[in-house]
Backbone as a chain_set.jsonl record, in Angstrom:
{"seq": "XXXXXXXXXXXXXXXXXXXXXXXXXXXXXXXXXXXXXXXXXXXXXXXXXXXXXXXXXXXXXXXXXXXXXXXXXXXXXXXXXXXXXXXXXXXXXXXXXXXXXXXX", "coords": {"N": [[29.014, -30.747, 9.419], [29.313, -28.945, 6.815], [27.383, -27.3, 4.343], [27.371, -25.705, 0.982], [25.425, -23.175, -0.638], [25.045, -21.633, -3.707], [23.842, -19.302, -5.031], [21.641, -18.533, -8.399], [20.161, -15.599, -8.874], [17.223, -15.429, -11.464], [15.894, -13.147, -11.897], [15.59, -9.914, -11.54], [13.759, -9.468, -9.424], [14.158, -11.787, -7.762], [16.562, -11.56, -7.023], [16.133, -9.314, -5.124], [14.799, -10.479, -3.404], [16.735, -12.121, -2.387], [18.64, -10.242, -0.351], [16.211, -9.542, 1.567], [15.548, -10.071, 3.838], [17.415, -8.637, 5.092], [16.326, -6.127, 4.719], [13.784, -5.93, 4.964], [11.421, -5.42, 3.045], [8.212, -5.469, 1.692], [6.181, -7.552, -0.252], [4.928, -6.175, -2.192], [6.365, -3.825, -1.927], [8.859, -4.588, -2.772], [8.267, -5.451, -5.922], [7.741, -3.361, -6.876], [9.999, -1.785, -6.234], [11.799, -3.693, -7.988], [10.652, -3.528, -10.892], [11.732, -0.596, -11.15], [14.185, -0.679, -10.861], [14.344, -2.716, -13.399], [13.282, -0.587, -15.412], [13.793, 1.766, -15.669], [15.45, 4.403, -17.065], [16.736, 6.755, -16.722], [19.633, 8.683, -14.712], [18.516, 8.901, -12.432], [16.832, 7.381, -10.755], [14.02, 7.353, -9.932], [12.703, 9.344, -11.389], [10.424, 11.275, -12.695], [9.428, 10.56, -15.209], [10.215, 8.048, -15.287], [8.767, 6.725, -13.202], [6.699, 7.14, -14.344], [6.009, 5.265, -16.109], [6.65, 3.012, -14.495], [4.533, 2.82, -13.37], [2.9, 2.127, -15.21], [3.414, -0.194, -16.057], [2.764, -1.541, -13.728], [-0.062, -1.101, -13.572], [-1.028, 0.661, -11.748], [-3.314, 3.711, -11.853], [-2.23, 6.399, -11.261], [0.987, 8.13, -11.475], [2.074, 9.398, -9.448], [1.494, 8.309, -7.07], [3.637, 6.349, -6.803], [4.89, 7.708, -4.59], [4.854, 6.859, -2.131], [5.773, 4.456, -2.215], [7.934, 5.297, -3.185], [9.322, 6.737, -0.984], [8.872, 4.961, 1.206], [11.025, 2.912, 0.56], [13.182, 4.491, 0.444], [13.265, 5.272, 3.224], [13.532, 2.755, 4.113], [16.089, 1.95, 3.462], [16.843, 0.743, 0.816], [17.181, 1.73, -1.41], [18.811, 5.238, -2.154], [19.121, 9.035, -1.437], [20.63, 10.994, -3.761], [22.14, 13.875, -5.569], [21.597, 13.886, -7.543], [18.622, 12.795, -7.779], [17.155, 9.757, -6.931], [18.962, 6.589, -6.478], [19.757, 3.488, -6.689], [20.637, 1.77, -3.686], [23.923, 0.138, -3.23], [24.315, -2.187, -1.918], [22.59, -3.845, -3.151], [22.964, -3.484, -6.469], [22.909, -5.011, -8.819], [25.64, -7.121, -10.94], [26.302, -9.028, -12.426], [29.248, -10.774, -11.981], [29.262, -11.29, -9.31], [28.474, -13.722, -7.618], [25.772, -14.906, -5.576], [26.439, -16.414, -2.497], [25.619, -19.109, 0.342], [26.472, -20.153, 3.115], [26.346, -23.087, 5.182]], "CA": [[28.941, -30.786, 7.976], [29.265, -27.569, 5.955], [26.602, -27.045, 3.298], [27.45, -24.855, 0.429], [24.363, -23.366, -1.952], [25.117, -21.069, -4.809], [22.206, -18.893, -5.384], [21.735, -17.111, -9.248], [18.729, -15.166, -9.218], [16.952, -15.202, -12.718], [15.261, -11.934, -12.166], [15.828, -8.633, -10.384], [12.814, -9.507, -8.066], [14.545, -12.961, -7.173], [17.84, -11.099, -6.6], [16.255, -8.213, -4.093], [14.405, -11.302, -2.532], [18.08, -12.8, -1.517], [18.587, -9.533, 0.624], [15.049, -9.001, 1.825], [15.74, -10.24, 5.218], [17.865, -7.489, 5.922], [15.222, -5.052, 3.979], [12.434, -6.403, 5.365], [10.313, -5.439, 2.439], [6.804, -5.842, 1.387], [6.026, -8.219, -1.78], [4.898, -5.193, -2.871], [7.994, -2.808, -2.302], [9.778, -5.761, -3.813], [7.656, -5.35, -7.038], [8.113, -1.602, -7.297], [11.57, -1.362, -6.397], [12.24, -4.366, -9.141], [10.254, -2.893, -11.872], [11.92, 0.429, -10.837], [15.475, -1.246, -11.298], [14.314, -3.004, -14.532], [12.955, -0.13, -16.548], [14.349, 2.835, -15.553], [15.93, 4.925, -18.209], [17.465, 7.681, -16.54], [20.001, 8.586, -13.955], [17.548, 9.051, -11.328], [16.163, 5.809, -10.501], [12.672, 7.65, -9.458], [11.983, 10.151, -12.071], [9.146, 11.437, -13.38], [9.242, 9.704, -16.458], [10.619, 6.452, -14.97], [6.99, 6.418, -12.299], [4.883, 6.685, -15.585], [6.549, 3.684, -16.711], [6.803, 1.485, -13.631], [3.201, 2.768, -13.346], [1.866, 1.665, -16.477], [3.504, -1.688, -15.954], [1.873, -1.974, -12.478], [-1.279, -1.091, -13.428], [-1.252, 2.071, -11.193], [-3.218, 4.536, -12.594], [-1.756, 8.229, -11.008], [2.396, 7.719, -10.99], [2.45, 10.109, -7.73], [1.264, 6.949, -6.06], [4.351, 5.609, -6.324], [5.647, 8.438, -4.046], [4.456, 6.645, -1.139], [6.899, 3.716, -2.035], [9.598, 6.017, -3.169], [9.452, 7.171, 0.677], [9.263, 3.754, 2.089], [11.451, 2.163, 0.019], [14.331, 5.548, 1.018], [13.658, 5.048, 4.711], [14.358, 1.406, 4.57], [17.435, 2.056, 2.926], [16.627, 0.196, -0.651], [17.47, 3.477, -2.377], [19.18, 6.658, -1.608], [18.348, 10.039, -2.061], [21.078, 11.722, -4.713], [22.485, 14.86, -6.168], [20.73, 13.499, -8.883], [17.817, 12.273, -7.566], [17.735, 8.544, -6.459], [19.801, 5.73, -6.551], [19.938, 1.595, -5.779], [21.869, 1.336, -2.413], [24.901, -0.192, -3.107], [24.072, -3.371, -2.177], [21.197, -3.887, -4.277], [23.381, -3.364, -7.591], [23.381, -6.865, -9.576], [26.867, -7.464, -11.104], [26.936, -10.55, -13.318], [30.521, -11.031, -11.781], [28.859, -11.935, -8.227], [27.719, -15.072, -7.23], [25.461, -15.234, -3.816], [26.875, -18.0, -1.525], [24.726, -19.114, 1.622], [27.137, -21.386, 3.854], [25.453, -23.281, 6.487]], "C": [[28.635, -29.374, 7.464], [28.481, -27.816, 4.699], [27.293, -25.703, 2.354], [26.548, -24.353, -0.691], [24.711, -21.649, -2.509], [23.391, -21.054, -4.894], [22.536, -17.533, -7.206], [20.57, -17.02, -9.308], [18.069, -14.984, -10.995], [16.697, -14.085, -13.058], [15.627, -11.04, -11.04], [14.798, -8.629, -8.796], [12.983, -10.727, -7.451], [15.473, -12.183, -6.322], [17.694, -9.96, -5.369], [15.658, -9.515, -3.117], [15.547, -12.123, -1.772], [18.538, -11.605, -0.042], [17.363, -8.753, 1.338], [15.107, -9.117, 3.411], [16.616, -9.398, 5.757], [16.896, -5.985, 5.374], [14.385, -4.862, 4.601], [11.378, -5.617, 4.473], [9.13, -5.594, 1.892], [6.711, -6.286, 0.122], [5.618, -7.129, -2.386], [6.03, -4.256, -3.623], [8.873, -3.37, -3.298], [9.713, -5.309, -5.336], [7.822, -4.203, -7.518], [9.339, -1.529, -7.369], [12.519, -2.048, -8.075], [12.263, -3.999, -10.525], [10.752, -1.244, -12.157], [13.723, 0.16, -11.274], [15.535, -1.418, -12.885], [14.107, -2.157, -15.752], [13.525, 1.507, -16.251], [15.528, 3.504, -16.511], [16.597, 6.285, -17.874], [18.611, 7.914, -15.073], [19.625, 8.347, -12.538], [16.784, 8.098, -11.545], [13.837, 5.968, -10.633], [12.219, 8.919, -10.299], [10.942, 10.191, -12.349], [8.662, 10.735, -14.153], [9.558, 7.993, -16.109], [9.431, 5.95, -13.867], [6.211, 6.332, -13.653], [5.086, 5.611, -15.966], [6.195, 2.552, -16.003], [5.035, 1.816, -13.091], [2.319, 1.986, -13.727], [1.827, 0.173, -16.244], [2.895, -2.493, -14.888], [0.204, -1.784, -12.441], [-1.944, 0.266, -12.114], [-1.67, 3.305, -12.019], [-2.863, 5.95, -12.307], [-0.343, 7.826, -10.646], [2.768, 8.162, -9.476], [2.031, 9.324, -7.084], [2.342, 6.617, -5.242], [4.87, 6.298, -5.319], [5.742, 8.15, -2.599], [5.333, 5.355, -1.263], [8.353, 4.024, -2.094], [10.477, 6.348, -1.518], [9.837, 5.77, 1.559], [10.936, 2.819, 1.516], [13.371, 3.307, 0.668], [14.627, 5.077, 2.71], [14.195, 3.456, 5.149], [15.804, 1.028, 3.971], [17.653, 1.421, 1.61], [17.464, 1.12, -1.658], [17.803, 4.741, -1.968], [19.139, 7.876, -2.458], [20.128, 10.453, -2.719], [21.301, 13.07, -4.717], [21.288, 15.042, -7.142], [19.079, 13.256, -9.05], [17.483, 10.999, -6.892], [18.182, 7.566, -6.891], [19.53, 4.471, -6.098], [20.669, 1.671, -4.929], [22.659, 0.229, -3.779], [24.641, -1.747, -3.003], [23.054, -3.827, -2.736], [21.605, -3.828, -5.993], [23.356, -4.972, -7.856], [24.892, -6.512, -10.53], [26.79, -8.6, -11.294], [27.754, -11.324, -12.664], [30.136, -11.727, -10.326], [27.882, -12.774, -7.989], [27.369, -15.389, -5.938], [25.922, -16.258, -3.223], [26.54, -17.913, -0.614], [25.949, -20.402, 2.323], [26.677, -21.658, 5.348], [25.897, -24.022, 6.943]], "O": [[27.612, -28.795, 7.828], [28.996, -28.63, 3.932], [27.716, -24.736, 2.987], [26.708, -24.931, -1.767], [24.62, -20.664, -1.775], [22.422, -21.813, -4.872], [23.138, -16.464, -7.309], [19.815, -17.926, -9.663], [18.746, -14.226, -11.69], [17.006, -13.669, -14.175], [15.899, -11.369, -9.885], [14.952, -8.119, -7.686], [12.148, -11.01, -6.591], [15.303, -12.092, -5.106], [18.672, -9.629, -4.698], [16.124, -9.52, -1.978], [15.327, -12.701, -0.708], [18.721, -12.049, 1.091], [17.45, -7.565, 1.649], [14.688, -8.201, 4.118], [16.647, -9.362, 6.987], [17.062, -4.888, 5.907], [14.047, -3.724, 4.925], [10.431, -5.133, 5.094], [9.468, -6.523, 1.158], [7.12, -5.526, -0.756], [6.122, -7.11, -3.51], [6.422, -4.002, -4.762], [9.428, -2.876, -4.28], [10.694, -4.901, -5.958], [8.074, -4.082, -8.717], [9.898, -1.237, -8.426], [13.304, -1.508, -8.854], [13.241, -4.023, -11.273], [10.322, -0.637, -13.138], [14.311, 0.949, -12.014], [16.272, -0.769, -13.627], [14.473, -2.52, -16.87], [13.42, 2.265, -17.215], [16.585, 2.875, -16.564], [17.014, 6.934, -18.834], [18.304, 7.101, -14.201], [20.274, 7.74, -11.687], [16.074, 8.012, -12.548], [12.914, 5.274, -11.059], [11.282, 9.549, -9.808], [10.282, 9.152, -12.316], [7.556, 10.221, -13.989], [9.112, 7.006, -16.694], [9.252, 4.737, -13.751], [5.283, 5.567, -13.914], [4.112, 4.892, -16.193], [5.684, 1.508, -16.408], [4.436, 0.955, -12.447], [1.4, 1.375, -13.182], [0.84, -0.562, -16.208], [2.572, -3.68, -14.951], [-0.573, -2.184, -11.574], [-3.106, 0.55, -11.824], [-0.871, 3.922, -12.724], [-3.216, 6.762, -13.163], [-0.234, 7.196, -9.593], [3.447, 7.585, -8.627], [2.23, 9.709, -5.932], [2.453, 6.524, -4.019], [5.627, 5.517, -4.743], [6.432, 8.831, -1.84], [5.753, 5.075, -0.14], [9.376, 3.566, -1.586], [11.639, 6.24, -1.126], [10.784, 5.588, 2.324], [11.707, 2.23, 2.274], [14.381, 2.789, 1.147], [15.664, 4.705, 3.258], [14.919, 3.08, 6.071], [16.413, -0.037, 4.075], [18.805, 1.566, 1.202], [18.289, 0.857, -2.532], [16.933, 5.364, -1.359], [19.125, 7.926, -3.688], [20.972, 10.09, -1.9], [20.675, 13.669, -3.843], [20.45, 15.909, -7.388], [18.418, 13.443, -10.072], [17.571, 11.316, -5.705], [17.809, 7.427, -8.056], [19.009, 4.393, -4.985], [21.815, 1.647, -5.378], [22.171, -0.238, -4.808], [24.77, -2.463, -3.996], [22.898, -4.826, -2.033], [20.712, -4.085, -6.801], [23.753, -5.877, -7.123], [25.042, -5.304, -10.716], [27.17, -9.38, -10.42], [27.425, -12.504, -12.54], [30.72, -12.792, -10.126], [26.671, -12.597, -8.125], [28.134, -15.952, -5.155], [25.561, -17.283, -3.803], [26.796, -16.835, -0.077], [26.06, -21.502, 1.781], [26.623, -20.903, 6.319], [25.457, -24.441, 8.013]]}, "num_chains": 1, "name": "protein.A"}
């Protein structure tokens, strides 16, 4: 018997939680990277100005904190380093147009 389940994530921290098992991220990283997706306002995913933000919202009070997830979050491949600065891997982009499918 073939199962078929349609997965839409509501939120950006549902949607990194569908590929976490190849991430293997920390509910944490999760939370940073998400809030790092969600509010980010410039090309560079990890700016200056885009840490004071996902700071504020985390309740972190020195943004260079985050620099210790920026790192983890690079080496596990979440995010790549740029011209620009950094970036969402590739698979990590949400796209409306795609619909997860788990077939079991």
């Amino acid at each position: 018997m073939t199962r078929r389940i349609k997965i839409k994530p509501a939120t950006t921290y549902q949607f990194l939680q569908v590929f976490n098992g190849i991430l293997e991220l920390t509910d944490k990283e999760l939370e940073v990277l998400s809030t790092f997706i969600d509010n980010s306002t410039t090309i560079n995913l990890c700016s200056p100005e885009n840490k004071k933000i996902v700071a504020k919202k985390l309740s972190i009070d020195n943004p260079n904190t985050l620099n210790i997830y920026v790192k983890r979050l690079k080496d596990k491949g979440a995010i790549l380093k740029t011209k620009d600065g950094y970036s969402v891997a590739k698979l990590l982009e949400r796209n409306p147009q795609v619909i997860i499918e788990i077939n079991s």
